[in-house]
Backbone as CSV, one residue per row, in Angstrom:
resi,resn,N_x,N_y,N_z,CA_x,CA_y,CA_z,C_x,C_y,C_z
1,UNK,135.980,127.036,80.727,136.762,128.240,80.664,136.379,128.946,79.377
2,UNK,135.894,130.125,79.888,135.674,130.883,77.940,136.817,132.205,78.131
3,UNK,136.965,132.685,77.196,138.143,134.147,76.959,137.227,135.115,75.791
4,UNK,137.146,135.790,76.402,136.418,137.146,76.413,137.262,138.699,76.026
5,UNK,137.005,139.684,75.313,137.686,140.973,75.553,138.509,140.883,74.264
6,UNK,139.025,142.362,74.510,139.649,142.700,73.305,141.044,142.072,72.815
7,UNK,141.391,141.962,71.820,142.596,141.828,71.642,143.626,142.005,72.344
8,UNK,144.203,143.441,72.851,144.999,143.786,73.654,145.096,143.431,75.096
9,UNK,144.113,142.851,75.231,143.264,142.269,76.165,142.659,141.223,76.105
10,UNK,142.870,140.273,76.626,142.041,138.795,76.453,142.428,137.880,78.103
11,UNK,140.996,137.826,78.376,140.504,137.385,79.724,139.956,135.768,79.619
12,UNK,140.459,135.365,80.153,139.507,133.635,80.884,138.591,133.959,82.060
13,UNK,137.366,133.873,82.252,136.266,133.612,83.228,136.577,132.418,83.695
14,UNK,137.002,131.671,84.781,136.699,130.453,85.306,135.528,130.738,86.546
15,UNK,135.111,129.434,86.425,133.729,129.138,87.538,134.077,128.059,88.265
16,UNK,134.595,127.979,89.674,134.456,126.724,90.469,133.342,126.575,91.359
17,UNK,132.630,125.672,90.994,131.149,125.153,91.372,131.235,125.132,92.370
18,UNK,132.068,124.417,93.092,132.177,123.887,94.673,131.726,125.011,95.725
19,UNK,132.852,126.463,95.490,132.161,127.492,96.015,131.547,128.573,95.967
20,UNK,131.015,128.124,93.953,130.200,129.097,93.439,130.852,130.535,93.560
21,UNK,131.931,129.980,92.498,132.823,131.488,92.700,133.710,131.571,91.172
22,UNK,133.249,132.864,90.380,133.891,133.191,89.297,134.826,134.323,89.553
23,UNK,135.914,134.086,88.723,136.990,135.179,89.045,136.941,134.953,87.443
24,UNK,137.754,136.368,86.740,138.922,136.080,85.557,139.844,136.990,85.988
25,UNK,141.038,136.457,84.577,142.495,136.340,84.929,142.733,137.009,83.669
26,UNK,143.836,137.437,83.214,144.037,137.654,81.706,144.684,135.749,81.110
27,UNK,144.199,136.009,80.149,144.428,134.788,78.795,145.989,134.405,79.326
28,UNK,146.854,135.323,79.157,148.329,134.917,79.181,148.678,134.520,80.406
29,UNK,147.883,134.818,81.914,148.645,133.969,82.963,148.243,132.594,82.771
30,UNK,146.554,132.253,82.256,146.341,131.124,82.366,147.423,129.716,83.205
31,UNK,148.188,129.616,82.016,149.763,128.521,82.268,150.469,128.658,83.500
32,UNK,150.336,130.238,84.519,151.097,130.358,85.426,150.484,129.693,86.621
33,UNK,148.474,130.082,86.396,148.153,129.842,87.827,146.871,128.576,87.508
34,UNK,146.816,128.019,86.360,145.690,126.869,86.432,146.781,125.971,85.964
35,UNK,145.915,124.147,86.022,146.639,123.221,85.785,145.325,122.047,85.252
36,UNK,145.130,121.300,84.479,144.265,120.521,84.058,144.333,119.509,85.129
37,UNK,143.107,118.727,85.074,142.707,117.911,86.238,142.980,117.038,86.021
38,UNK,143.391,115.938,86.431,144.457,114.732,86.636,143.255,114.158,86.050
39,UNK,144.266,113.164,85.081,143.328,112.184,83.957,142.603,110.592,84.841
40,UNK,141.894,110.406,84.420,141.310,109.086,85.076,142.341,108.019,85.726
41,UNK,143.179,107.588,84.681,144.046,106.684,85.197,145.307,107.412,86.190
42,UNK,145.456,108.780,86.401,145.759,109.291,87.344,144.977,109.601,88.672
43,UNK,143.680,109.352,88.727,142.669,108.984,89.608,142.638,108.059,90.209
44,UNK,142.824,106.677,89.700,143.157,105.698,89.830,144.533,105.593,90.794
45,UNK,145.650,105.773,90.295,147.027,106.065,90.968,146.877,106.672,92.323
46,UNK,145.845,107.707,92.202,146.424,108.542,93.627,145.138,107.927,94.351
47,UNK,144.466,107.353,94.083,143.409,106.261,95.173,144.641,104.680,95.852
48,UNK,145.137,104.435,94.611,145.963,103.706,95.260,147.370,103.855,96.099
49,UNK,147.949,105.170,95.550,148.523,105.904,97.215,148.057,106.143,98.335
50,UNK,146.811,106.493,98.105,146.249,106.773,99.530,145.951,105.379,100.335
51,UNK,145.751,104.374,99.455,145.755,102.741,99.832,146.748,102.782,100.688
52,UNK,147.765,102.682,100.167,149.448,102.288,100.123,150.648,103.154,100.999
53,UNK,150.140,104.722,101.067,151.000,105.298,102.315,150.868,105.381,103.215
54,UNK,151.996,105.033,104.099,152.188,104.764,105.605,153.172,105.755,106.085
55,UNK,153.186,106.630,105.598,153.577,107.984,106.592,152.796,108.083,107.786
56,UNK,154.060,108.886,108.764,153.805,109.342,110.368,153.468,110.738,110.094
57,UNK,152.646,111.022,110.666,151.567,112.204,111.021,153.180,112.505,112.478
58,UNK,153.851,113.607,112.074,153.983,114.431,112.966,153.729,114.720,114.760
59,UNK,154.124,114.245,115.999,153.574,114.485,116.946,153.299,115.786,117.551
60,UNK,154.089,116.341,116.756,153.806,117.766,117.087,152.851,118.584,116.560
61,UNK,151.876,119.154,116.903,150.780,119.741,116.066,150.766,120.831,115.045
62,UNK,151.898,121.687,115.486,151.577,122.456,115.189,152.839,122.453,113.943
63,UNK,153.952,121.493,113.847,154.380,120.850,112.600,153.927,120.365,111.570
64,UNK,152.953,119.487,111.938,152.250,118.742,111.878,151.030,119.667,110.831
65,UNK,150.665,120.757,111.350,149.637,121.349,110.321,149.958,121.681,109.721
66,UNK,151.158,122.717,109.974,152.094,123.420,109.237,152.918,122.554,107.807
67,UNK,152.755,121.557,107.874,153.455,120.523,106.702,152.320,120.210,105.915
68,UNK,150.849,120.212,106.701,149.465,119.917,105.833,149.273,120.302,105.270
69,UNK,148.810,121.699,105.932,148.507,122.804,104.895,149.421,123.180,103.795
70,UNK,150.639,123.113,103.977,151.586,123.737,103.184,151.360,122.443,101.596
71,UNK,151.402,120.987,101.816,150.836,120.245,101.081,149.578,120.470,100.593
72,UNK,148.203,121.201,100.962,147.573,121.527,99.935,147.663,122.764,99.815
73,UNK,148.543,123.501,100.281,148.658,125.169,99.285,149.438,124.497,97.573
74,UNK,150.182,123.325,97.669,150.557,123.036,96.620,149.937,122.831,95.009
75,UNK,148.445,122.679,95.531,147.482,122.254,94.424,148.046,121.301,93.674
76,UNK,148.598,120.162,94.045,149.573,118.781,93.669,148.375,117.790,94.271
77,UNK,147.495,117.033,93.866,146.985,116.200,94.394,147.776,114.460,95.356
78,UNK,148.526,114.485,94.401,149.062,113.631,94.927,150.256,113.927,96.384
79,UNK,150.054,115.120,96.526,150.841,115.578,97.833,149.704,115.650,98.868
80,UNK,148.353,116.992,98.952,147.503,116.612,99.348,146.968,115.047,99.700
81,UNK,147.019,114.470,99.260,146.249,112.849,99.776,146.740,112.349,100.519
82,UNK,147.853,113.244,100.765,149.251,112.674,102.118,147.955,112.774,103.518
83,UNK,147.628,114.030,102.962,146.854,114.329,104.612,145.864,113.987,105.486
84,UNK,144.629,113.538,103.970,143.798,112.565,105.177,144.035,111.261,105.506
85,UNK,145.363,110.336,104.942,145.390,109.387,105.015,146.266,109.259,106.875
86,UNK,147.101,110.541,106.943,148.028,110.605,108.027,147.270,111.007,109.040
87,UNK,145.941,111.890,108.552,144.983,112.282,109.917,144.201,111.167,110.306
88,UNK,143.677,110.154,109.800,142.936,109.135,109.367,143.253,108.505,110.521
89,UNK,144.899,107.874,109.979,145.381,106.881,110.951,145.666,107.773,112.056
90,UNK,145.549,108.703,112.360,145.831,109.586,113.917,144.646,109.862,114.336
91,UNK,143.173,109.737,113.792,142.698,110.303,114.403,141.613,109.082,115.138
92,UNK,142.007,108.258,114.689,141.922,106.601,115.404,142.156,106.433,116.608
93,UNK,143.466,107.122,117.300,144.321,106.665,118.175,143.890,108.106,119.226
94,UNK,143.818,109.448,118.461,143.451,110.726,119.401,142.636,111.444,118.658
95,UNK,142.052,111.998,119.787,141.251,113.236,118.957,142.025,114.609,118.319
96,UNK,141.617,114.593,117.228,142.198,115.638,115.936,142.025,117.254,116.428
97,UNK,143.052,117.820,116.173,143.316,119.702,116.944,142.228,120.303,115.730
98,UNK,141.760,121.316,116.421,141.047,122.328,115.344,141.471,122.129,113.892
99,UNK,142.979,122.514,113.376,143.451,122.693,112.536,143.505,121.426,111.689
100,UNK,143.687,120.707,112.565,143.681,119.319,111.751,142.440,118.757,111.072
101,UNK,141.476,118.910,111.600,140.404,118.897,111.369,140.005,119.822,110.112
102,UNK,140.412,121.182,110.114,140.545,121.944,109.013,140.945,121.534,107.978
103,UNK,142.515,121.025,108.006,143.041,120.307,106.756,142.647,118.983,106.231
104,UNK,142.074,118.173,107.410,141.376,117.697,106.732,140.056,117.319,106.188
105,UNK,139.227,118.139,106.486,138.137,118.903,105.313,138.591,119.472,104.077
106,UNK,139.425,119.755,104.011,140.159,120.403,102.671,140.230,120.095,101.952
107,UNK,141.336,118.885,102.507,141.923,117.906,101.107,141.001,116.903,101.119
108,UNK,139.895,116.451,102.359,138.381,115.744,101.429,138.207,116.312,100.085
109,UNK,137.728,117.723,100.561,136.885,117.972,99.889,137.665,118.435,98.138
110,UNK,139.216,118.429,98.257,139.910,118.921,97.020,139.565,117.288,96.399
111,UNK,140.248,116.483,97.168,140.529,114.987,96.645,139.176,114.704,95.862
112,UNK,137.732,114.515,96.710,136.413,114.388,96.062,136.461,114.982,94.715
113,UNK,136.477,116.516,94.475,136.119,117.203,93.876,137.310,116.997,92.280
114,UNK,138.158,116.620,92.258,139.417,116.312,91.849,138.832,114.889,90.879
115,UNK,138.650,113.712,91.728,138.635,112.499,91.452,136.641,112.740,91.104
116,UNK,135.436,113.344,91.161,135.004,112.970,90.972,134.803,113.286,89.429
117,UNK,135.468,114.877,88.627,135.372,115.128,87.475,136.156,114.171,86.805
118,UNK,137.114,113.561,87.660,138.446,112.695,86.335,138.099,111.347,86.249
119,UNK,136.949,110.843,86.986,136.557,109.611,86.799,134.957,109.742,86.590
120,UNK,134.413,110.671,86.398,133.084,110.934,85.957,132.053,109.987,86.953
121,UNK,132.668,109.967,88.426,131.347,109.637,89.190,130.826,110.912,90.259
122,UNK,129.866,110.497,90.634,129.336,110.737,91.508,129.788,111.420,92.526
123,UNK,129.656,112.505,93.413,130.582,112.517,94.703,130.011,111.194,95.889
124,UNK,129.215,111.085,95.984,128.570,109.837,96.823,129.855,108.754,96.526
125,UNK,130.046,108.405,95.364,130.403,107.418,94.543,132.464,107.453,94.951
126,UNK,132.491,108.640,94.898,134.064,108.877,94.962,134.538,109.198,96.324
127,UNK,133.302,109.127,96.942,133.082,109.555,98.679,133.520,107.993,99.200
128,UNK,132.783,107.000,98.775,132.518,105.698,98.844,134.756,105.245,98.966
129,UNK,134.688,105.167,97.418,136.134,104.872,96.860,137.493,105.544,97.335
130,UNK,137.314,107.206,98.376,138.496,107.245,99.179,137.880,107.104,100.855
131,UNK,136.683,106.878,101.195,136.733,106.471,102.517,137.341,104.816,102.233
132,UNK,137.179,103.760,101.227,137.796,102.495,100.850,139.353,103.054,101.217
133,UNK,139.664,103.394,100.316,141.412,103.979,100.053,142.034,103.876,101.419
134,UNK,141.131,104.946,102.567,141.554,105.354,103.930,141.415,104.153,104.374
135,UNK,140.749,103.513,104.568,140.406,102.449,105.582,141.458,101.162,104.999
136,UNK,142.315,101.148,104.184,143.031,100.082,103.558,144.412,100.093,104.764
């Protein structure tokens, strides 16, 4: 993150790699709309939730997405990880709706991207450690 501009004025540039996309913001929302990335041993924690929860995936679908998505509009990781673990175990048993499938590409790809800066591996590597997580 750098901050740029005048005094009266002072901007943050952020860059998220993933989809090669820079926006800035002014300096003072910063606190409203970013959040620092969950520390290693909070990496750790939410690999072992995703171990460890046994939530029901919704039979209804369209509840069911509607509660997904709304969990990663949260940008809460540890809410997100709810979702591929609940599509995971559902999608074992049936085949997954469009949407579901949507959400969960999402929160893959948030969870990866999340856990691979806060534990400094690899995505291969952190790919490895929540397909483990899921399959527990």
């Amino acid at each position: 993150m750098s901050f740029t501009g005048r005094d009266e004025a002072t901007y943050a540039q952020i860059h998220f790699s993933r989809n090669d996309l820079t926006f800035t913001l002014l300096k003072e929302e910063c606190p409203n709309m970013l959040r620092n990335l969950i520390s290693a041993s909070d990496s750790l924690e939410l690999l072992e939730q995703i171990e460890k929860w046994d939530g029901e995936p919704s039979s209804q679908w369209k509840a069911r997405a509607d509660k997904h998505q709304a969990a990663i509009e949260t940008g809460d990781p540890f809410e997100y990880a709810k979702v591929p673990k609940e599509l995971s175990k559902m999608g074992a048993e049936e085949e997954l709706r469009p949407r579901d499938k949507a959400n969960l590409a999402q929160s893959l790809a948030l969870l990866k991207e999340e856990i691979t800066y806060s534990l400094k591996k690899t995505p291969a590597q952190v790919e490895t450690l929540i397909g483990k997580a899921l399959e527990a």
